[in-house]
N, C-alpha and C positions, 0 to 999 in steps of 0.2 A: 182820795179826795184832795182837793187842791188845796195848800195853804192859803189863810187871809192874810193878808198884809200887818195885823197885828200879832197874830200867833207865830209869826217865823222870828227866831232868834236874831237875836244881838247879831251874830258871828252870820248869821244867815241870810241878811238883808245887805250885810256889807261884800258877801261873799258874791252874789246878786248886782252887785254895785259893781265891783269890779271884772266879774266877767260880761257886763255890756261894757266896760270902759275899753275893756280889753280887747274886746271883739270889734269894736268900733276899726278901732287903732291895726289891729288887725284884718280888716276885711278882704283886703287883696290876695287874703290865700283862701278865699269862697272861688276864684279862678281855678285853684288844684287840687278843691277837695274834690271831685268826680277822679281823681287819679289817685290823691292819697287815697282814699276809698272807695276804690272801686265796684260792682255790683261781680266784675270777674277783672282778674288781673290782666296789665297787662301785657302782650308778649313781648318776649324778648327782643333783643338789638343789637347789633354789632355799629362798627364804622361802616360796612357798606351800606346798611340802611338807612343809617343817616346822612348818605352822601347821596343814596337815592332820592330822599326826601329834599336834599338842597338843591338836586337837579332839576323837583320833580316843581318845587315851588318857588316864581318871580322874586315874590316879594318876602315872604320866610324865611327860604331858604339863605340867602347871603348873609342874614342877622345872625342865623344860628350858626351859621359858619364862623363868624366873628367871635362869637360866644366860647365857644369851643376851642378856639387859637388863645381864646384871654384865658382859659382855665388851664393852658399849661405854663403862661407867664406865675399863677397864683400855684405851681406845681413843683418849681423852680424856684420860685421863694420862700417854700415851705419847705423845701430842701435846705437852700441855704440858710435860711434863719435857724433852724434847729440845730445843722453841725456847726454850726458859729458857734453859737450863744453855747451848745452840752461842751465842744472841745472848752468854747473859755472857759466853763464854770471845772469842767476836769483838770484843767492848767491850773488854775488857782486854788482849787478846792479840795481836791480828790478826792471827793465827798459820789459813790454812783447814785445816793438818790437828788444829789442834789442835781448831777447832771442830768440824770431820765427827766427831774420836772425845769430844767433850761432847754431840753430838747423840745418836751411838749412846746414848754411856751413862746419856742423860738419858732418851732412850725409853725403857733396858732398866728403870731403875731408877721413873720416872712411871709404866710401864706394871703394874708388880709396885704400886705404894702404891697404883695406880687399881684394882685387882683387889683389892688387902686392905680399901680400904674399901669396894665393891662385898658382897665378903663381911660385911662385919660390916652393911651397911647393909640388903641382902636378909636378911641370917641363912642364910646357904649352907651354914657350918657345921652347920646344922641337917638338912641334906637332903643326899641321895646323888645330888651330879649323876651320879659318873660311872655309874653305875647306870642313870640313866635316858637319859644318852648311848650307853649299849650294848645298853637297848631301843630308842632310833631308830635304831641300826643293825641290829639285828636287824628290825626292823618295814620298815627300807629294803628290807632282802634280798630278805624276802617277798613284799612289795607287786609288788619287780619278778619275780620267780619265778611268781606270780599273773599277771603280765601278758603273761609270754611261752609 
């Protein structure tokens, strides 16, 4: 039976509170939940199929090209931010746990400033990746739907 709006606890009316606050705030990923959860997964992919798919579509295809050249800018700064920051913290420190957690957080943090300037360098702000990452996954579905 359904709770009434008086018999739901303290903790449970707020917890209610914040999962629509949060779902609000979040709703742009009602775009990927048919992928994060799928009814059947979906199949796999290499580069030539997404090079198929850039061939295969006008107007998605060049976006997610773009996309995919910015993710090795943010692949390359997670590089260098981590041997940066674990070498300095090993230099000064010689502490290894101190350097494993400059390494993490020199990836988390090179890999986010390799993506921000990926963006301003492509002008990604200008284009709808995620748009046309959820026609390569629609176009995946299909493709293999067609093949079976």
């Amino acid at each position: 039976m359904g709770e009434t709006q008086e018999s739901k606890s303290f903790l449970r009316k707020h917890w209610d509170g914040y999962k629509e606050f949060w779902g609000e705030r979040f709703s742009f990923l009602d775009n990927y939940f048919r992928f994060i959860k799928p009814e059947e997964p979906l199949p796999r992919w290499d580069s030539s199929v997404v090079e198929e798919f850039i061939a295969s579509d006008p107007i998605h295809g060049p976006t997610l090209k773009t996309a995919r050249e910015a993710a090795t800018f943010g692949v390359a700064g997670a590089a260098v931010g981590a041997v940066s920051t674990a070498g300095c913290a090993w230099k000064w420190s010689r502490s290894p746990h101190g350097a494993a957690l400059s390494f993490a957080f020199g990836a988390v943090v090179g890999g986010t400033f390799g993506l921000e300037i990926a963006n301003h360098w492509f002008q990604l702000y200008r284009l709808d990746t995620m748009a046309s990452q959820v026609k390569f996954y629609e176009w995946l579905q299909n493709r293999a739907a067609e093949k079976s």
